[in-house]
TIVO-2410 file (N, C-alpha, C; in nm, 3 decimals):
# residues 134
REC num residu      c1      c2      c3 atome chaine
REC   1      X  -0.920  -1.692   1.788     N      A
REC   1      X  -0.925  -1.638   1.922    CA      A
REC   1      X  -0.790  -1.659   1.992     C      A
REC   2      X  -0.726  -1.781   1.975     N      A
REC   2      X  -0.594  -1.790   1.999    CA      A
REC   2      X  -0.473  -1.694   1.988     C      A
REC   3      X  -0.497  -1.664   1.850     N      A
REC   3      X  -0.427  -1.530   1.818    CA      A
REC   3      X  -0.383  -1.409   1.843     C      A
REC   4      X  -0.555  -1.414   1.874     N      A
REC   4      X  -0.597  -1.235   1.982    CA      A
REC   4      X  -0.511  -1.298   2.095     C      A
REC   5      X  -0.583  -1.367   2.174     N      A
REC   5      X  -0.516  -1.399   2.286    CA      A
REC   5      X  -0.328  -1.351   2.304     C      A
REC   6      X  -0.266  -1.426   2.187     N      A
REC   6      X  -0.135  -1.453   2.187    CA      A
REC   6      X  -0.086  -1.298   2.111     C      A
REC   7      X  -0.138  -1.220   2.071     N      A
REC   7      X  -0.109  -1.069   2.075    CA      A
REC   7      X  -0.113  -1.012   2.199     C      A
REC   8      X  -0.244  -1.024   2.275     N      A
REC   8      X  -0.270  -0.962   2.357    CA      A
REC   8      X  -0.127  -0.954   2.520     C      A
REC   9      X  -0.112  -1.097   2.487     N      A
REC   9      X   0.056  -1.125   2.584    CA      A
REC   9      X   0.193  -1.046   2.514     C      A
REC  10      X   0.172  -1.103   2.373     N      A
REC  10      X   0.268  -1.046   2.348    CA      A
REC  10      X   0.246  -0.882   2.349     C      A
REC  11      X   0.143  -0.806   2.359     N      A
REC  11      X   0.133  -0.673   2.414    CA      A
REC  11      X   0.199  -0.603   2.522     C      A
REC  12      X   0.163  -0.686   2.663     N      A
REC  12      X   0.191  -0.716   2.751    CA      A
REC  12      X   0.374  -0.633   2.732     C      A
REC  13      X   0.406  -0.746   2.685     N      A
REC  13      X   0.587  -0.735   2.688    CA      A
REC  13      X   0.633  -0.614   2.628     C      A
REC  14      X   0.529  -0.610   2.448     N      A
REC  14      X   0.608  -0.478   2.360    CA      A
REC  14      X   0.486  -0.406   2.347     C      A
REC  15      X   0.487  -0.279   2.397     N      A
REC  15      X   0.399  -0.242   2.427    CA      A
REC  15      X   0.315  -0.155   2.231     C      A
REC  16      X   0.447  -0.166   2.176     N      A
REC  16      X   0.439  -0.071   2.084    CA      A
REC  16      X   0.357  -0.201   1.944     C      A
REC  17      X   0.289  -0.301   2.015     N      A
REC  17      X   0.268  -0.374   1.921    CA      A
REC  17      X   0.094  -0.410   1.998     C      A
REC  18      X   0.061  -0.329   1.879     N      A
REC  18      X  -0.146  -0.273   1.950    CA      A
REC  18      X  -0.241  -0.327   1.856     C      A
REC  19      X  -0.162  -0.399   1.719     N      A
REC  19      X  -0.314  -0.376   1.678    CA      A
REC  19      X  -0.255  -0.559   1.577     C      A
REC  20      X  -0.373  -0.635   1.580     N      A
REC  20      X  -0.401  -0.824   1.484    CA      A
REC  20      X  -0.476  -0.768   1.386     C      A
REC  21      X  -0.377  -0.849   1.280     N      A
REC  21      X  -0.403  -0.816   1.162    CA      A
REC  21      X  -0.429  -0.951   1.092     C      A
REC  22      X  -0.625  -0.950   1.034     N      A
REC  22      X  -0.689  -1.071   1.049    CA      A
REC  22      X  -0.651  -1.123   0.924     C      A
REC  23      X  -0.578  -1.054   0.802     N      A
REC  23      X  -0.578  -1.043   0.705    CA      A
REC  23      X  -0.658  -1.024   0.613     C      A
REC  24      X  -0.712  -1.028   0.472     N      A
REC  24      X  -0.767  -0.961   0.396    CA      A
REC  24      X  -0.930  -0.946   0.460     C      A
REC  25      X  -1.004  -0.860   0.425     N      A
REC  25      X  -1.135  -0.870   0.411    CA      A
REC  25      X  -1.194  -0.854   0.296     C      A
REC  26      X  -1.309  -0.900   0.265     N      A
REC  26      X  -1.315  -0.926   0.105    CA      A
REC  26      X  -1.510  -0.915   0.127     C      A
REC  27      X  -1.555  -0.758   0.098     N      A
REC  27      X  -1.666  -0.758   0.154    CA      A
REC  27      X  -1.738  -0.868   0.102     C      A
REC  28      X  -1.708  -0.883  -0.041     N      A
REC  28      X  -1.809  -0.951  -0.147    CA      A
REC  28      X  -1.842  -1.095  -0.100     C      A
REC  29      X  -1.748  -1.160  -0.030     N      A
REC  29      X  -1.785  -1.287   0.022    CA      A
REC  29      X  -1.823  -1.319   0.149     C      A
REC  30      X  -1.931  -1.360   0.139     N      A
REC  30      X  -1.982  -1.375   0.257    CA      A
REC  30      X  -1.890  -1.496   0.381     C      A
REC  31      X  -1.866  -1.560   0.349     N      A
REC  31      X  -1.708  -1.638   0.439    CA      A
REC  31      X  -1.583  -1.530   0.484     C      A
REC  32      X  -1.601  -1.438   0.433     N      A
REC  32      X  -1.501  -1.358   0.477    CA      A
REC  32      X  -1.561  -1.205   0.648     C      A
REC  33      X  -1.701  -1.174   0.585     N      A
REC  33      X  -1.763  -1.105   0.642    CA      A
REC  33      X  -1.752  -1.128   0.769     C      A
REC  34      X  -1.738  -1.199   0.844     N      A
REC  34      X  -1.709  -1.236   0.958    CA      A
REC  34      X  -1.607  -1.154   1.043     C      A
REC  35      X  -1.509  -1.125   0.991     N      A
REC  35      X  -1.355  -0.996   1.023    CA      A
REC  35      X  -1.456  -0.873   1.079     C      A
REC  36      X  -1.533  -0.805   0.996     N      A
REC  36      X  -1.597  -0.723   1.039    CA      A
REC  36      X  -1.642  -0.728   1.192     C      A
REC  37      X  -1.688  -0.784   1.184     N      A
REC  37      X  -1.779  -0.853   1.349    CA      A
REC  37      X  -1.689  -0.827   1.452     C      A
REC  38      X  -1.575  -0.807   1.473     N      A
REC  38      X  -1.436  -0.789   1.592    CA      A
REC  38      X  -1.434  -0.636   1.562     C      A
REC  39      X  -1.438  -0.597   1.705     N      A
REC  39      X  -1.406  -0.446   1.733    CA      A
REC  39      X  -1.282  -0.418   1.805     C      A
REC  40      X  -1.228  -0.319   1.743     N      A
REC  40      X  -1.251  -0.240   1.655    CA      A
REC  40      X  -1.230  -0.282   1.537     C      A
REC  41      X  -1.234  -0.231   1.444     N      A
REC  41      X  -1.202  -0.309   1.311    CA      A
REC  41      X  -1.180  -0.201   1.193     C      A
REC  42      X  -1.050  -0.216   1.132     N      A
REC  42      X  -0.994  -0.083   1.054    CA      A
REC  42      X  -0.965  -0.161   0.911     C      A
REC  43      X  -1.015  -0.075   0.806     N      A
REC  43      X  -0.953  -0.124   0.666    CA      A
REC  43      X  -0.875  -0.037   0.586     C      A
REC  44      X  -0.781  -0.094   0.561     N      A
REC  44      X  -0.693   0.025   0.485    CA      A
REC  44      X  -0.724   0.018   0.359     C      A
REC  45      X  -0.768   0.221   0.349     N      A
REC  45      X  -0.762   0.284   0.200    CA      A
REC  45      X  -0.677   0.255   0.084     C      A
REC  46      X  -0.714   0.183  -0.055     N      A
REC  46      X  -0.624   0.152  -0.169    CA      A
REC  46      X  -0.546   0.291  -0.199     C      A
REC  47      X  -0.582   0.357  -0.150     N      A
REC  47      X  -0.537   0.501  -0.243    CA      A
REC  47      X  -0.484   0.582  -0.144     C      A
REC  48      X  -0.484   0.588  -0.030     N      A
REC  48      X  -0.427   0.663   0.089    CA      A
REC  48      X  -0.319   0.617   0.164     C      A
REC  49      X  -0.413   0.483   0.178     N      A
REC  49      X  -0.271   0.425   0.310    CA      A
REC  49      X  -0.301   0.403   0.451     C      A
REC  50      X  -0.434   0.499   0.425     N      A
REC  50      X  -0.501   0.499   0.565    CA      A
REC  50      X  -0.565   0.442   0.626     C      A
REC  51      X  -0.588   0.428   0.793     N      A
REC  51      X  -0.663   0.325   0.818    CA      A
REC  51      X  -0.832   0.355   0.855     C      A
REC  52      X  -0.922   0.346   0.802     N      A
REC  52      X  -1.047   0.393   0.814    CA      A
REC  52      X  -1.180   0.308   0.879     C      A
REC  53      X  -1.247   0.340   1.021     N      A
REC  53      X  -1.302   0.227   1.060    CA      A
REC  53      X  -1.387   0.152   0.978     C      A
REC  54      X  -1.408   0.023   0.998     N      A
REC  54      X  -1.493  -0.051   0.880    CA      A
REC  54      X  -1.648   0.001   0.926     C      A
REC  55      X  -1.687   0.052   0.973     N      A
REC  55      X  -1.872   0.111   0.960    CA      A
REC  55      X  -1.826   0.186   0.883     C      A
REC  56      X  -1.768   0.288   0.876     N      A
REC  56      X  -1.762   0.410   0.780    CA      A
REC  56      X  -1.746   0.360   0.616     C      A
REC  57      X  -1.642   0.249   0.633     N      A
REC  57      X  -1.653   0.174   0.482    CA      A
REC  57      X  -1.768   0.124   0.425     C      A
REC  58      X  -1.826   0.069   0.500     N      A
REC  58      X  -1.959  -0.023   0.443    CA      A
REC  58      X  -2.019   0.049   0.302     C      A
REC  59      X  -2.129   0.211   0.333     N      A
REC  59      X  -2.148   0.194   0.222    CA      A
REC  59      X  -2.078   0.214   0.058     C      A
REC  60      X  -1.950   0.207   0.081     N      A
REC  60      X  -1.899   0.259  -0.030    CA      A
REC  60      X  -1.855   0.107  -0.070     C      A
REC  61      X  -1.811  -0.024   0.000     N      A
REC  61      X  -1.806  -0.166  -0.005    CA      A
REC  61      X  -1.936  -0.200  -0.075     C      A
REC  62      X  -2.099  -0.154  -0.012     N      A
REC  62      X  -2.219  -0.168  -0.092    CA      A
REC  62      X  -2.255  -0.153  -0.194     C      A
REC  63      X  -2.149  -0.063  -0.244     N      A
REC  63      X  -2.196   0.034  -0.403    CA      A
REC  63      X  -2.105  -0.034  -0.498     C      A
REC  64      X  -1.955  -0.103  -0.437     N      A
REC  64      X  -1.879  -0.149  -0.535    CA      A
REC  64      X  -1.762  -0.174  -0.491     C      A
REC  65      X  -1.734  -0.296  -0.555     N      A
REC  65      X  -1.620  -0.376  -0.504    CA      A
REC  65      X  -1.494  -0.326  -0.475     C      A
REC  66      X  -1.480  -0.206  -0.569     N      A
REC  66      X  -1.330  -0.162  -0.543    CA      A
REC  66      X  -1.402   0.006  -0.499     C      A
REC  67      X  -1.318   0.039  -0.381     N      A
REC  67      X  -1.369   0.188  -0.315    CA      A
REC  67      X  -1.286   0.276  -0.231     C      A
REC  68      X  -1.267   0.384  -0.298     N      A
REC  68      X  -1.166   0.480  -0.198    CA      A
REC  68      X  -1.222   0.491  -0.096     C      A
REC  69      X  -1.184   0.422   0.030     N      A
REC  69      X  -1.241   0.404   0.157    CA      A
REC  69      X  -1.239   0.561   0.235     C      A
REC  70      X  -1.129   0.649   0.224     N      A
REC  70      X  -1.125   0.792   0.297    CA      A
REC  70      X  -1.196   0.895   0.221     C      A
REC  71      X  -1.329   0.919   0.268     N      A
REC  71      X  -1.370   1.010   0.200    CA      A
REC  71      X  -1.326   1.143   0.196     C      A
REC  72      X  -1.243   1.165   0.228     N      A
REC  72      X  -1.176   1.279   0.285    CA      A
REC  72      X  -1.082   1.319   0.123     C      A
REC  73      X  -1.097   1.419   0.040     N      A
REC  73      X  -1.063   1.400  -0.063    CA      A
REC  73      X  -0.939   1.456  -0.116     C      A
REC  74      X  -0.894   1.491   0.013     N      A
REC  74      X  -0.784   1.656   0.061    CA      A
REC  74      X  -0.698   1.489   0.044     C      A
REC  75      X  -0.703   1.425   0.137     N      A
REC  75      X  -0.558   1.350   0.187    CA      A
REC  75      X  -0.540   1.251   0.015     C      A
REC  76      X  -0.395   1.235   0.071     N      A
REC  76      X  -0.320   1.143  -0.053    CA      A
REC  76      X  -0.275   1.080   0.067     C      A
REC  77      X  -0.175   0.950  -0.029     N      A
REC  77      X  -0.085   0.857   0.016    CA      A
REC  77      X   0.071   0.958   0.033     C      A
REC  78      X   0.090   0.953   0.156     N      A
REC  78      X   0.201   1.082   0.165    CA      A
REC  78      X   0.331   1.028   0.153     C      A
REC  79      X   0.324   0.868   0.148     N      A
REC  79      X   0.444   0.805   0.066    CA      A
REC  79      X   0.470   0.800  -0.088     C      A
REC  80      X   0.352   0.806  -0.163     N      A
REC  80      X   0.363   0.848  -0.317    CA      A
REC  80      X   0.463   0.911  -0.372     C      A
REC  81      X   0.453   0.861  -0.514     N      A
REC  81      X   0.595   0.922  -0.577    CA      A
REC  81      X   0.575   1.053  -0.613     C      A
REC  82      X   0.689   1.178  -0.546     N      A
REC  82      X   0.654   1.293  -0.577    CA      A
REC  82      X   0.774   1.335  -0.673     C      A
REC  83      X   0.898   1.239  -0.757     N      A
REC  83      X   1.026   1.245  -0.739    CA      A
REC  83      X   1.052   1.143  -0.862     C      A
REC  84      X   0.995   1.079  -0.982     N      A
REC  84      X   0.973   0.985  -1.058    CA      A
REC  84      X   1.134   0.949  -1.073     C      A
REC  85      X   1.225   1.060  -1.086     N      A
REC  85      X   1.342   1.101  -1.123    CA      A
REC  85      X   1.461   1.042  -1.003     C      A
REC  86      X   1.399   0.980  -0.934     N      A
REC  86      X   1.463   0.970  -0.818    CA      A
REC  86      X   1.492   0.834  -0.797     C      A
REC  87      X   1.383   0.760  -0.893     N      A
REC  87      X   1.314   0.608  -0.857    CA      A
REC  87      X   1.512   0.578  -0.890     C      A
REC  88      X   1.546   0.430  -0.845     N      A
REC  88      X   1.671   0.370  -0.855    CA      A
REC  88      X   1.647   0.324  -0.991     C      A
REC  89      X   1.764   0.246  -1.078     N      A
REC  89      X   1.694   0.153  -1.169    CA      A
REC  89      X   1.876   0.115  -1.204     C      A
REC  90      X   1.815  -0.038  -1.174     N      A
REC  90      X   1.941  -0.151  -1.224    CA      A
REC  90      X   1.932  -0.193  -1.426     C      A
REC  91      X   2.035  -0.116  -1.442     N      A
REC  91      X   2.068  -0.124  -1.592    CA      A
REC  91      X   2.224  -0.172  -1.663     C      A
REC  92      X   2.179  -0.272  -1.709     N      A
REC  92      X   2.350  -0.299  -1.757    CA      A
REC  92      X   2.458  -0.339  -1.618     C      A
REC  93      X   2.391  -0.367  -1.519     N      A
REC  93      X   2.497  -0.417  -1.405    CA      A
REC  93      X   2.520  -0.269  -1.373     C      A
REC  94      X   2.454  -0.204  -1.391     N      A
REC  94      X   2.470  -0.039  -1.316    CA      A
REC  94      X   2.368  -0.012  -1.234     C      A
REC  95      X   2.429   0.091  -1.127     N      A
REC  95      X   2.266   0.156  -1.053    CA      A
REC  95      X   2.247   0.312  -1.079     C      A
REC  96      X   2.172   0.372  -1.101     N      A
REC  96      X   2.120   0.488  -1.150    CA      A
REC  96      X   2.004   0.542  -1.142     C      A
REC  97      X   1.980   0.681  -1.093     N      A
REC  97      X   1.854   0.737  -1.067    CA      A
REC  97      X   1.781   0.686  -1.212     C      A
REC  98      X   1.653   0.749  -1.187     N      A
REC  98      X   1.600   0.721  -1.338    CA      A
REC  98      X   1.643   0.798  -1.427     C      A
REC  99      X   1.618   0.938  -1.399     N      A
REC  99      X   1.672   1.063  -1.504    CA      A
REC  99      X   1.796   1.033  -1.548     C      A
REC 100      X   1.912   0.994  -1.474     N      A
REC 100      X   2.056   0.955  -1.571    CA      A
REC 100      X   1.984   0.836  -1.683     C      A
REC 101      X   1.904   0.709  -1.577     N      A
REC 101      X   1.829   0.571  -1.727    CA      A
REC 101      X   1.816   0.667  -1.840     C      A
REC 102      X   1.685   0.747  -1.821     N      A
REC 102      X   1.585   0.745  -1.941    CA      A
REC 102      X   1.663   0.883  -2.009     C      A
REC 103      X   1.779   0.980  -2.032     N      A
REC 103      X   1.857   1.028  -2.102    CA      A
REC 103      X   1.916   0.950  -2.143     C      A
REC 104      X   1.965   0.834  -2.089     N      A
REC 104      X   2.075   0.740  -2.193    CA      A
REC 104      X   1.991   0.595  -2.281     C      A
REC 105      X   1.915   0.608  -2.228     N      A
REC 105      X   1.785   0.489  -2.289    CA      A
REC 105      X   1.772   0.550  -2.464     C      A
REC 106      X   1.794   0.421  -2.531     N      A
REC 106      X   1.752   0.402  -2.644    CA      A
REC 106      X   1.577   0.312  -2.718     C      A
REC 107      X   1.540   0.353  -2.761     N      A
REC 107      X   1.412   0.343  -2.785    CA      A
REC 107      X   1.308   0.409  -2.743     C      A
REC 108      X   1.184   0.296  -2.747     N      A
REC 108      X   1.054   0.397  -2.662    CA      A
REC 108      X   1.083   0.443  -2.523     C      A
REC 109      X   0.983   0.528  -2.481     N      A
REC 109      X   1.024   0.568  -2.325    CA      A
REC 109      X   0.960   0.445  -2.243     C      A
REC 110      X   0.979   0.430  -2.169     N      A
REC 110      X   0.905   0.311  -2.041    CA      A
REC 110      X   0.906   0.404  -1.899     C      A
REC 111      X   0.851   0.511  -1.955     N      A
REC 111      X   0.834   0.632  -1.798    CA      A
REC 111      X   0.706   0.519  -1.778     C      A
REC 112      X   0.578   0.499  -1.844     N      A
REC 112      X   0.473   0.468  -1.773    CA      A
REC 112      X   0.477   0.345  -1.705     C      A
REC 113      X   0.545   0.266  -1.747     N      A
REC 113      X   0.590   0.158  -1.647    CA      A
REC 113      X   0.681   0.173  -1.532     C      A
REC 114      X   0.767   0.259  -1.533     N      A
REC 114      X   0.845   0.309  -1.382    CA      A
REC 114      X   0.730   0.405  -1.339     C      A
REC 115      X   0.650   0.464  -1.379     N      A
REC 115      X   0.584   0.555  -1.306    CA      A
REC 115      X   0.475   0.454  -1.175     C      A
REC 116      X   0.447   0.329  -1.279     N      A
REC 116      X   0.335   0.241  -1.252    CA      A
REC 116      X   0.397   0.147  -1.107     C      A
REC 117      X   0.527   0.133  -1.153     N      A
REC 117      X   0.608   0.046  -1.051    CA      A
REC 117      X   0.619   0.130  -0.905     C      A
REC 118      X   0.647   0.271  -0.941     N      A
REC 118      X   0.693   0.348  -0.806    CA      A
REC 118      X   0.569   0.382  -0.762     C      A
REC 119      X   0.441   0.428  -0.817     N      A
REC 119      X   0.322   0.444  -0.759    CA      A
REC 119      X   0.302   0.285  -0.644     C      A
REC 120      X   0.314   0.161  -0.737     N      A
REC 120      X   0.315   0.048  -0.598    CA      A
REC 120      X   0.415   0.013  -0.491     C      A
REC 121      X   0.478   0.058  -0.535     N      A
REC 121      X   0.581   0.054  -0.424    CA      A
REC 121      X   0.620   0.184  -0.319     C      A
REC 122      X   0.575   0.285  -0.380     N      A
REC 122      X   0.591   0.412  -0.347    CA      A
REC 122      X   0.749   0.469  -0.307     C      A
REC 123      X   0.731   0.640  -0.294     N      A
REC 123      X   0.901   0.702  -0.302    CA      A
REC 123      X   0.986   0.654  -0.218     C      A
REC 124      X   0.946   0.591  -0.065     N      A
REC 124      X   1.091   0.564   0.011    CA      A
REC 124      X   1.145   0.415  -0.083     C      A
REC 125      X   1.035   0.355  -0.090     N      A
REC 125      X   1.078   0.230  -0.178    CA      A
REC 125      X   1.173   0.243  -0.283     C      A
REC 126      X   1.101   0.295  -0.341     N      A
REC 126      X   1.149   0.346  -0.501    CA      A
REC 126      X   1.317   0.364  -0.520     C      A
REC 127      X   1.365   0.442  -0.399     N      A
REC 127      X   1.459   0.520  -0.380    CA      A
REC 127      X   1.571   0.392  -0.309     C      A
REC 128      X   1.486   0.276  -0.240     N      A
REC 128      X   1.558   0.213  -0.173    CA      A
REC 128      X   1.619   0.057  -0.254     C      A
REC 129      X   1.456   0.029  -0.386     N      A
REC 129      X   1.490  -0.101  -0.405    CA      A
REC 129      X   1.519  -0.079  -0.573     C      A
REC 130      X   1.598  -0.162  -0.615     N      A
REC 130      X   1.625  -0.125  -0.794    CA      A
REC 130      X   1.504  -0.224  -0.859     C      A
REC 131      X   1.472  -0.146  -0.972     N      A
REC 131      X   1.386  -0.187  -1.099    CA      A
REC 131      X   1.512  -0.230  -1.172     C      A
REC 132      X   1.495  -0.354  -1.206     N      A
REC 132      X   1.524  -0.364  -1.351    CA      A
REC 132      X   1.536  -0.364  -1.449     C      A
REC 133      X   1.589  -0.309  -1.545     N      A
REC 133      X   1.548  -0.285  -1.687    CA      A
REC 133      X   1.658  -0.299  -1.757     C      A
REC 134      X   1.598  -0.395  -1.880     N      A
REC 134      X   1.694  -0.467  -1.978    CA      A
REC 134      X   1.743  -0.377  -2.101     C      A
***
């Protein structure tokens, strides 16, 4: 409650700072269930990005632990990698899109592991922070 409180001042000052973030919620445990209970209360979609109120989550939290919270089936994560080719990648003390890497790469390909990396981090990331590869 302290917390809220000490957002709520610091609101006050910056106005552009609206929303306490209780950290994780974890429907499955009941010690955690409690987050819910504070209104309003928003959980962000694994797969979107989005923030979706927690009533609307519930029954898809009921059916199973892991759940595309936006039922909405149109939207994506609009930071996603649309650009694989784009991702950075630190090689040999060099920096290089991927497409220059994986033309000069010897051996197997490791697209599914840069693909896997830039999907979590997504394209502005991708573009901003280097992968390593030996």
């Amino acid at each position: 409650m302290a917390e809220i409180a000490f957002t709520r001042q610091l609101h006050e000052k910056a106005s552009d700072l609206s929303y306490y973030y209780m950290g994780f919620y974890i429907h499955s445990c009941p010690k955690m269930r409690y987050k819910g209970q504070y209104r309003p209360s928003d959980l962000l979609c694994p797969e979107t990005y989005t923030w979706i109120p927690l009533e609307q989550c519930l029954p898809s939290l009921d059916r199973s632990k892991y759940s595309r919270l936006n039922q909405d089936l149109k939207v994506a994560d609009e930071g996603m990698v649309k650009e694989l080719d784009q991702v950075q990648i630190l090689h040999k003390r060099t920096v290089m899109p991927y497409r220059v890497y994986k033309r000069n790469r010897k051996g197997p390909s490791d697209e599914e592991t840069v693909q896997q990396y830039a999907t979590l981090v997504g394209q502005a990331c991708s573009e901003r922070m280097l992968l390593f590869r030996s």
